[in-house]
MOPAC internal coordinates of N, CA, C and O (Angstrom, degrees):
PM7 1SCF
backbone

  N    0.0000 0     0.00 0     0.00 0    0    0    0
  C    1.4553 1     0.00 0     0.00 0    1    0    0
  C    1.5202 1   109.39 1     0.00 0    2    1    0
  O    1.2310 1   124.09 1   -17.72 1    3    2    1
  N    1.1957 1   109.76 1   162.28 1    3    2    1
  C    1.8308 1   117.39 1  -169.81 1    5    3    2
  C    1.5531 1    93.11 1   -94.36 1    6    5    3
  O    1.2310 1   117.82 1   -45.09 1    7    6    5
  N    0.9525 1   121.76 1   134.91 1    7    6    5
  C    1.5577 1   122.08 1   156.26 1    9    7    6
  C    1.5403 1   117.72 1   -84.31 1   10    9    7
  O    1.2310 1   118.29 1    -9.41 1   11   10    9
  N    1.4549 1   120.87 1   170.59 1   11   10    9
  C    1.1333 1   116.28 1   171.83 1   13   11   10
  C    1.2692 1   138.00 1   -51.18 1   14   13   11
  O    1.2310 1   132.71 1   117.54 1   15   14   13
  N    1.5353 1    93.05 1   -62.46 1   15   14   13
  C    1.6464 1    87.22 1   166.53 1   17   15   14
  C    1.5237 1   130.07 1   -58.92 1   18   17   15
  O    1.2310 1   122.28 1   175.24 1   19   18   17
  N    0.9673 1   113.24 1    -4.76 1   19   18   17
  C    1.7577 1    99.88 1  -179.60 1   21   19   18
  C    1.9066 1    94.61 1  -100.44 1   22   21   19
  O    1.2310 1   115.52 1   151.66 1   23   22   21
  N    1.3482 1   126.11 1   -28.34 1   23   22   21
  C    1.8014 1   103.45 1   157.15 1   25   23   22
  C    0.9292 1   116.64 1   -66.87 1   26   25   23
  O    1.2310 1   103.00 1   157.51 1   27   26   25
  N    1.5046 1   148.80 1   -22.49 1   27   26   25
  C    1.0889 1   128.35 1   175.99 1   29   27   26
  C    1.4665 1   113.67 1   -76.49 1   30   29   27
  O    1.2310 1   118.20 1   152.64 1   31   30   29
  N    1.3049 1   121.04 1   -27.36 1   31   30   29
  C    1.7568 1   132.92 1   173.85 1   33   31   30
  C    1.6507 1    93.21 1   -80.07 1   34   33   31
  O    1.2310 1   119.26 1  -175.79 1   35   34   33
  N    0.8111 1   119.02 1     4.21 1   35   34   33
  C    1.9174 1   107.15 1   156.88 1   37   35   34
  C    1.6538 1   122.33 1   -73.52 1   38   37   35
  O    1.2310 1   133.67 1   -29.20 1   39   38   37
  N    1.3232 1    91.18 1   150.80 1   39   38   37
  C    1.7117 1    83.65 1  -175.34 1   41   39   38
  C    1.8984 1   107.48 1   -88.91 1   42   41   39
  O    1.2310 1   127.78 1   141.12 1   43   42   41
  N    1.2548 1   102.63 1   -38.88 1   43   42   41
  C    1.4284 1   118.65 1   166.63 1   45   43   42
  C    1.7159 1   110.85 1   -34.04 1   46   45   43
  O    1.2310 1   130.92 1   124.35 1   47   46   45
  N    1.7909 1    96.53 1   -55.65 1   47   46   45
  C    1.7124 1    86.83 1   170.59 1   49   47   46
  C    1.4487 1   128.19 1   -84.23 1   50   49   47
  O    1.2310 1   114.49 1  -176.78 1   51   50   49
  N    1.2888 1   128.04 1     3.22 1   51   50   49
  C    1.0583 1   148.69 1  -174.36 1   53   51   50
  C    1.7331 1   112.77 1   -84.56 1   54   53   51
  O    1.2310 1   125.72 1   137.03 1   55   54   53
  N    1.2863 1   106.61 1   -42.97 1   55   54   53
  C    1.3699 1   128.30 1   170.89 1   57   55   54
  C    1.3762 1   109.55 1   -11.96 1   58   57   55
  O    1.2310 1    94.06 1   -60.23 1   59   58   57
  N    1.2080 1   162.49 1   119.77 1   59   58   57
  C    1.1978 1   143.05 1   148.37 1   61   59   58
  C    1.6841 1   104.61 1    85.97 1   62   61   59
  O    1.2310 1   110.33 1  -163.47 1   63   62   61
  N    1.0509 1   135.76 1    16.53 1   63   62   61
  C    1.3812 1   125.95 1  -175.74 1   65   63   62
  C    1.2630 1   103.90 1   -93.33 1   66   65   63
  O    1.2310 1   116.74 1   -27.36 1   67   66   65
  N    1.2767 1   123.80 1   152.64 1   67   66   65
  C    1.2005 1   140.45 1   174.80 1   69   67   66
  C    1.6221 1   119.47 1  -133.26 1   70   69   67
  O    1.2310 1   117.99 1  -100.10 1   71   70   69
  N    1.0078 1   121.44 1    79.90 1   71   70   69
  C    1.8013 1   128.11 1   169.78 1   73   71   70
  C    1.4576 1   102.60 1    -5.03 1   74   73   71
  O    1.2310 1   115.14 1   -32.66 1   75   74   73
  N    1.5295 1   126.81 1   147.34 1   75   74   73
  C    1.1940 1   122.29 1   146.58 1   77   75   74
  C    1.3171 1   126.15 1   -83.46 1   78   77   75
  O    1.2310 1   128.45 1   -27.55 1   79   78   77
  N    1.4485 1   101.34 1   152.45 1   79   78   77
  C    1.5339 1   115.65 1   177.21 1   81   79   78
  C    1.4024 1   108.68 1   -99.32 1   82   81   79
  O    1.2310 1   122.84 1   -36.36 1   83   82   81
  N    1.1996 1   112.16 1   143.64 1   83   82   81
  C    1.7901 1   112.94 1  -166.52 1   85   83   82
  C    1.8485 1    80.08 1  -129.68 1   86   85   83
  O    1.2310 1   125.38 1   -29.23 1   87   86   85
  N    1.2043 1   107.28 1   150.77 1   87   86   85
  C    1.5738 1   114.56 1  -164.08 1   89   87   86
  C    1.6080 1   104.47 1  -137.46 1   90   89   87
  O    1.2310 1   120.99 1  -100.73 1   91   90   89
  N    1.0862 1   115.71 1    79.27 1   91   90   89
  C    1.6171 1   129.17 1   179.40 1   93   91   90
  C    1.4783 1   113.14 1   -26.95 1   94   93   91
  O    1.2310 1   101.61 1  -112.98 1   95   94   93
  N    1.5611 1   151.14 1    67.02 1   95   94   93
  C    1.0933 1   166.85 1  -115.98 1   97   95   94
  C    2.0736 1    81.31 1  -111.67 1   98   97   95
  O    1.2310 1   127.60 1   -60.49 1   99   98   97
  N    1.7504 1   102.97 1   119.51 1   99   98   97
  C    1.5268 1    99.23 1   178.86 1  101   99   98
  C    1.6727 1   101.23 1   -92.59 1  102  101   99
  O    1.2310 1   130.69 1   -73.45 1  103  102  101
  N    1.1136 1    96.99 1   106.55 1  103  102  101
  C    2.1300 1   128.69 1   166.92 1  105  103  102
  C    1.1484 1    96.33 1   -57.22 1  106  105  103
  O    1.2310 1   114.88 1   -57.98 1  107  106  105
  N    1.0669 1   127.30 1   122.02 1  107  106  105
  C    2.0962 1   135.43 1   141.57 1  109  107  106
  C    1.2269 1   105.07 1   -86.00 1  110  109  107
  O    1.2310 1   114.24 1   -47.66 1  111  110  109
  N    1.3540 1   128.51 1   132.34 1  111  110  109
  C    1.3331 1   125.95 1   161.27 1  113  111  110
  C    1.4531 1   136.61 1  -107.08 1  114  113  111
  O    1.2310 1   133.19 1  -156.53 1  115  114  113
  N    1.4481 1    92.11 1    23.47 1  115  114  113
  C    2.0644 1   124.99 1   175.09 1  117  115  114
  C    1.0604 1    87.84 1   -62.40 1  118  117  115
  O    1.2310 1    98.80 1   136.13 1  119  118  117
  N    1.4664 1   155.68 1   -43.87 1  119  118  117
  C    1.4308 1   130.09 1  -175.31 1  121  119  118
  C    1.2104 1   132.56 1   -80.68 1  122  121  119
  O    1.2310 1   132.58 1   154.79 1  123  122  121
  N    1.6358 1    93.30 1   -25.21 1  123  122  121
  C    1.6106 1   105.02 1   166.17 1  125  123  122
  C    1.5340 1   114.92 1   -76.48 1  126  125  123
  O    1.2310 1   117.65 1   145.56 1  127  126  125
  N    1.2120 1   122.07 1   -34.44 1  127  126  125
  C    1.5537 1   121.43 1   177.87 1  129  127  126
  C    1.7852 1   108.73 1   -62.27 1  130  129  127
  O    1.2310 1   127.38 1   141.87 1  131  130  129
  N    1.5741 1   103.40 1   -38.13 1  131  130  129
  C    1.8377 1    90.63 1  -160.19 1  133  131  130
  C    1.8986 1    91.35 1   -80.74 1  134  133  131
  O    1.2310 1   129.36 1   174.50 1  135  134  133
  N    1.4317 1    99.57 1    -5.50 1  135  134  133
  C    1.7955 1    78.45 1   174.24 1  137  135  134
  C    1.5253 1   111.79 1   -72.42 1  138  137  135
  O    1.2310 1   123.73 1   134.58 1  139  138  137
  N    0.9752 1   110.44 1   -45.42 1  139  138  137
  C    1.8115 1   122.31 1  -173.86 1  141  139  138
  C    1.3129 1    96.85 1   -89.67 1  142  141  139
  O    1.2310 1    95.82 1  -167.48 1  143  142  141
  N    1.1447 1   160.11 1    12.52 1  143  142  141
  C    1.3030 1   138.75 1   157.04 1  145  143  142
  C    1.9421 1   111.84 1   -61.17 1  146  145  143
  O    1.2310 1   125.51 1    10.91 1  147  146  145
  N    0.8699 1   107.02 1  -169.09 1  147  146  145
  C    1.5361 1   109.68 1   179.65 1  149  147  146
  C    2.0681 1   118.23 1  -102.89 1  150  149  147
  O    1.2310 1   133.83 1  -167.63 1  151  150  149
  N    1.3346 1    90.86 1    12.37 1  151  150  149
  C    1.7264 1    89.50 1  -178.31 1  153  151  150
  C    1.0291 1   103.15 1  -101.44 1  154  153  151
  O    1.2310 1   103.07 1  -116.81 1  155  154  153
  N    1.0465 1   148.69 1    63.19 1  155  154  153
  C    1.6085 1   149.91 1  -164.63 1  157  155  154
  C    1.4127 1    92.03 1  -133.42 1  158  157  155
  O    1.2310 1   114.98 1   -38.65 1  159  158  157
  N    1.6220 1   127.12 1   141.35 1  159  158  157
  C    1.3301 1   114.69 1   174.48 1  161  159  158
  C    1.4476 1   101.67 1   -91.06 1  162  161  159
  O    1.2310 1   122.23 1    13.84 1  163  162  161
  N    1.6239 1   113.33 1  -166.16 1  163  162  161
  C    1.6168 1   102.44 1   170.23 1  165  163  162
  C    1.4108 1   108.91 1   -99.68 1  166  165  163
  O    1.2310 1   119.02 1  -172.64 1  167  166  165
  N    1.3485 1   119.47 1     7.36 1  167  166  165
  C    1.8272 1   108.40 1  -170.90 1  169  167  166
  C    2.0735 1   103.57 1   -82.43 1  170  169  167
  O    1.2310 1   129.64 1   167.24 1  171  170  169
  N    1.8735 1    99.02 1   -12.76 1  171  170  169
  C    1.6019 1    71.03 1   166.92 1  173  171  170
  C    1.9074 1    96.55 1  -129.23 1  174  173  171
  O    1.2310 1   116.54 1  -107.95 1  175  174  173
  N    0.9606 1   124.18 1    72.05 1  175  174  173
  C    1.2780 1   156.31 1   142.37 1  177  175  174
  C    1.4811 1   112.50 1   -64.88 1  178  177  175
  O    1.2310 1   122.06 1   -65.40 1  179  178  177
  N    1.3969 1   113.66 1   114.60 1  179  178  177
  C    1.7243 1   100.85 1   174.36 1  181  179  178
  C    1.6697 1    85.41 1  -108.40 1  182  181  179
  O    1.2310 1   132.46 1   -19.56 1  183  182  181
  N    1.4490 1    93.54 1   160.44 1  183  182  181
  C    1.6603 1   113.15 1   174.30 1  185  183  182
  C    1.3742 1   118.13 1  -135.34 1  186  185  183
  O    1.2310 1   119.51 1   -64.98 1  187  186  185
  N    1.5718 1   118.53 1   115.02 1  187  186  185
  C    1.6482 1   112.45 1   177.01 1  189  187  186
  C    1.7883 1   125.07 1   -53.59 1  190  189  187
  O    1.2310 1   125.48 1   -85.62 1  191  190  189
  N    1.6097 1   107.08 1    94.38 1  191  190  189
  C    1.8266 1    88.07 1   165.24 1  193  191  190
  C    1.3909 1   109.91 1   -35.43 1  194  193  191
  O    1.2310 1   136.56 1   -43.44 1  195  194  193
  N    1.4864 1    85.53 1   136.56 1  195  194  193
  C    1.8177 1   109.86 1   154.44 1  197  195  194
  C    1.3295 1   131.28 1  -114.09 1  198  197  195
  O    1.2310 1   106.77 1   -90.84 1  199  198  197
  N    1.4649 1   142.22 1    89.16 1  199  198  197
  C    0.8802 1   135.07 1   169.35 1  201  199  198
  C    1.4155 1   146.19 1    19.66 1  202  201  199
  O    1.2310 1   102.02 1   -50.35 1  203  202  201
  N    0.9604 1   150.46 1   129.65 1  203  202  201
  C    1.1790 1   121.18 1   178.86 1  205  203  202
  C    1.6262 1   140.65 1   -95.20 1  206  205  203
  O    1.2310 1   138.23 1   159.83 1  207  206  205
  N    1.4967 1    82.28 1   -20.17 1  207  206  205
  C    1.4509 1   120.47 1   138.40 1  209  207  206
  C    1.3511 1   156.78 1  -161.35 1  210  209  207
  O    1.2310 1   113.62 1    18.03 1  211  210  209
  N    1.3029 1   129.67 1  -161.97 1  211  210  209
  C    2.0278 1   107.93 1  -156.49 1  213  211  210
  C    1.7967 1    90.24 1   -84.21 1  214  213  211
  O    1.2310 1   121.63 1   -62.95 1  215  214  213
  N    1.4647 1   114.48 1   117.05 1  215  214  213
  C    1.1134 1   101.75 1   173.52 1  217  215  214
  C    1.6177 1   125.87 1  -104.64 1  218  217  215
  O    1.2310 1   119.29 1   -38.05 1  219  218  217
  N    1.6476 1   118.96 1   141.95 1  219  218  217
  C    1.0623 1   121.35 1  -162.55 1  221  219  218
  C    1.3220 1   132.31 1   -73.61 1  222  221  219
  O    1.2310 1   106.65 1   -16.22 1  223  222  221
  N    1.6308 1   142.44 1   163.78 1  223  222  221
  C    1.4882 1   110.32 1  -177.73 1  225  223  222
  C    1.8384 1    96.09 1  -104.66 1  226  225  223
  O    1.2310 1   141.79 1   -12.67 1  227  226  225
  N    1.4828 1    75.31 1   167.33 1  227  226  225
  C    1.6374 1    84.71 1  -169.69 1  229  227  226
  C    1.7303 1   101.56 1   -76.00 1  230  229  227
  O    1.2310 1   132.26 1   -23.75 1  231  230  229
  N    1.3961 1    93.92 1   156.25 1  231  230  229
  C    1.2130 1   109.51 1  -171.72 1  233  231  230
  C    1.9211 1   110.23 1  -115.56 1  234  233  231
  O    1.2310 1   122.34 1   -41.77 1  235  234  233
  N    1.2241 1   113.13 1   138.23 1  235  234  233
  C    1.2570 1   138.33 1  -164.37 1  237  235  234
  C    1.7191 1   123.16 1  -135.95 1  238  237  235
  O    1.2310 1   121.96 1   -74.46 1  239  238  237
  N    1.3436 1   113.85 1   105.54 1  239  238  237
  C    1.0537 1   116.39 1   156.34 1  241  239  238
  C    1.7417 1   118.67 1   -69.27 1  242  241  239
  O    1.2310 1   130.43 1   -22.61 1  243  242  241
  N    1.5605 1    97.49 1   157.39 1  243  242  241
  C    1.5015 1   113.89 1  -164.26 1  245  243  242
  C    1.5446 1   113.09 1   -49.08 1  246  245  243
  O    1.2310 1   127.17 1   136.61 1  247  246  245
  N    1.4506 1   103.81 1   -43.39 1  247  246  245
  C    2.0131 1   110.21 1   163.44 1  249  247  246
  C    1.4644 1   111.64 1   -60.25 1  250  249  247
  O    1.2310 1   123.10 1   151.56 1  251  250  249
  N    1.2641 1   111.66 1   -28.44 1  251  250  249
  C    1.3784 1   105.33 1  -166.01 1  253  251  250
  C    1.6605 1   107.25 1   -64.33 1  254  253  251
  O    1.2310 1   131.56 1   127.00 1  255  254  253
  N    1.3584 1    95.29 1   -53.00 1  255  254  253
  C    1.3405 1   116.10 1  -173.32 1  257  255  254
  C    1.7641 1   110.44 1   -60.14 1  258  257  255
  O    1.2310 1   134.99 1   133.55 1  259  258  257
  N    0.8605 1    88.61 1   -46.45 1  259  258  257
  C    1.9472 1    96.63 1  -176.24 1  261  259  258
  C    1.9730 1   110.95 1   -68.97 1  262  261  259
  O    1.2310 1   123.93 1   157.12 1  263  262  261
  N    1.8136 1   110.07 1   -22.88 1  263  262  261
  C    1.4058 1   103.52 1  -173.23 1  265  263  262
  C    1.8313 1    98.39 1   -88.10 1  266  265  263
  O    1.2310 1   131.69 1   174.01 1  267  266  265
  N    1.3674 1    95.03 1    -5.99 1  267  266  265
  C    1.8679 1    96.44 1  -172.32 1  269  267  266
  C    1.7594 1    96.07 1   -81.45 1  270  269  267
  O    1.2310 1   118.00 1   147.97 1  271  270  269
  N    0.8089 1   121.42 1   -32.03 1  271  270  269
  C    1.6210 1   122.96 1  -153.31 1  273  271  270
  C    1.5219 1    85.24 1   -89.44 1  274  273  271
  O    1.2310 1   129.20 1   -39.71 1  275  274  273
  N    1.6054 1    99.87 1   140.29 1  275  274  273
  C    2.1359 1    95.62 1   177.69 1  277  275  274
  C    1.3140 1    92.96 1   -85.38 1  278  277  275
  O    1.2310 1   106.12 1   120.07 1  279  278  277
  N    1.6154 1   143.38 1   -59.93 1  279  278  277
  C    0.9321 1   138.49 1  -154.25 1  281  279  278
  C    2.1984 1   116.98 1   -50.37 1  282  281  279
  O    1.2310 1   136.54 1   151.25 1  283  282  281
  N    1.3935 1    85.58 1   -28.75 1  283  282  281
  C    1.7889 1    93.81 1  -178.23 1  285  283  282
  C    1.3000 1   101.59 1   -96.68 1  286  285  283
  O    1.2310 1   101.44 1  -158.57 1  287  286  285
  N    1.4291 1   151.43 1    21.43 1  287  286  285
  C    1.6038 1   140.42 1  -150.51 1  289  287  286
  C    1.6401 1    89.95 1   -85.55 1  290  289  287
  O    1.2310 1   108.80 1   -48.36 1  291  290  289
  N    0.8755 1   138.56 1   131.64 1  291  290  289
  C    1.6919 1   153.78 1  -159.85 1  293  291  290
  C    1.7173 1    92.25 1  -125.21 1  294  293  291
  O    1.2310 1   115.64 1   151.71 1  295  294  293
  N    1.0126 1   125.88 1   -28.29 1  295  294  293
  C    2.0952 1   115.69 1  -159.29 1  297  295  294
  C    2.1392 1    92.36 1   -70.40 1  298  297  295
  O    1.2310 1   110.68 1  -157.53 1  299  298  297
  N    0.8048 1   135.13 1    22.47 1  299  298  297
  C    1.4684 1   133.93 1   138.71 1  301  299  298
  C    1.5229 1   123.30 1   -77.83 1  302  301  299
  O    1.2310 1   135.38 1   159.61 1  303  302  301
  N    0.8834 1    87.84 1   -20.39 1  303  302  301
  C    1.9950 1   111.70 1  -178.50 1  305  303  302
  C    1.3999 1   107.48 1   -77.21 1  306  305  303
  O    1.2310 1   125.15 1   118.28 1  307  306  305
  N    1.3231 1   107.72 1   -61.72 1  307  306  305
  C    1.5868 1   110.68 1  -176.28 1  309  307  306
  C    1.7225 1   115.23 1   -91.07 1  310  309  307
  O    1.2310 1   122.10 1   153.55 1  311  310  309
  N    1.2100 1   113.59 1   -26.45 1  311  310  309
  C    1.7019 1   105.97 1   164.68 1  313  311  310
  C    1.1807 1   146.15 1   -40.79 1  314  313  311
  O    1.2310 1   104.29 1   -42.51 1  315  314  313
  N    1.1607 1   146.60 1   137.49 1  315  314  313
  C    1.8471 1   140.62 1  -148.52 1  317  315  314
  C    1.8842 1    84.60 1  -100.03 1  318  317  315
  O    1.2310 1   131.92 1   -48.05 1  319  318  317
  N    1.3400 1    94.60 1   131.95 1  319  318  317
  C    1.2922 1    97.05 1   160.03 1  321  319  318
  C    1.6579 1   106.79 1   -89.53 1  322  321  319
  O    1.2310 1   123.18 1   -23.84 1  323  322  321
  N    1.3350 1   111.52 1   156.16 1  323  322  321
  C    1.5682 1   132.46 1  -179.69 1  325  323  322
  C    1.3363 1   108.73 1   -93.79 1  326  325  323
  O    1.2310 1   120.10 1   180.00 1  327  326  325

């Protein structure tokens, strides 16, 4: 089998290639500083709710789970016909 490096040392793949150019884009970071600086009041302050406590997930037996879902509803199965 060919490994990589020897297709890329092909001339066939070489054909038409062109290196990329990466273009050093000049960043200011004055917008990032006046966010985090300290003059910010607190009325636009967001704050994560916290819980009040660790809450649990609900728990489901295998019917439970299968009569919730429409596509699986089974109670045609077990119903008395008249």
């Amino acid at each position: 089998r060919i490994k990589i490096a020897d297709v890329i040392e092909n001339e066939w793949f070489k054909k038409g290639y062109m290196p990329p150019v990466f273009e050093q884009a000049d960043v200011s970071l004055d917008d990032v500083n006046s966010i985090f600086s300290g003059s910010m009041d607190s009325d636009s302050i967001v704050f994560e709710r916290q819980e009040e406590g660790p809450v649990a997930p609900v728990t489901m037996n295998a019917f439970e789970l299968i009569s919730k879902s429409q596509g699986l509803n089974l109670g045609s199965l077990f119903e008395k016909q008249m």
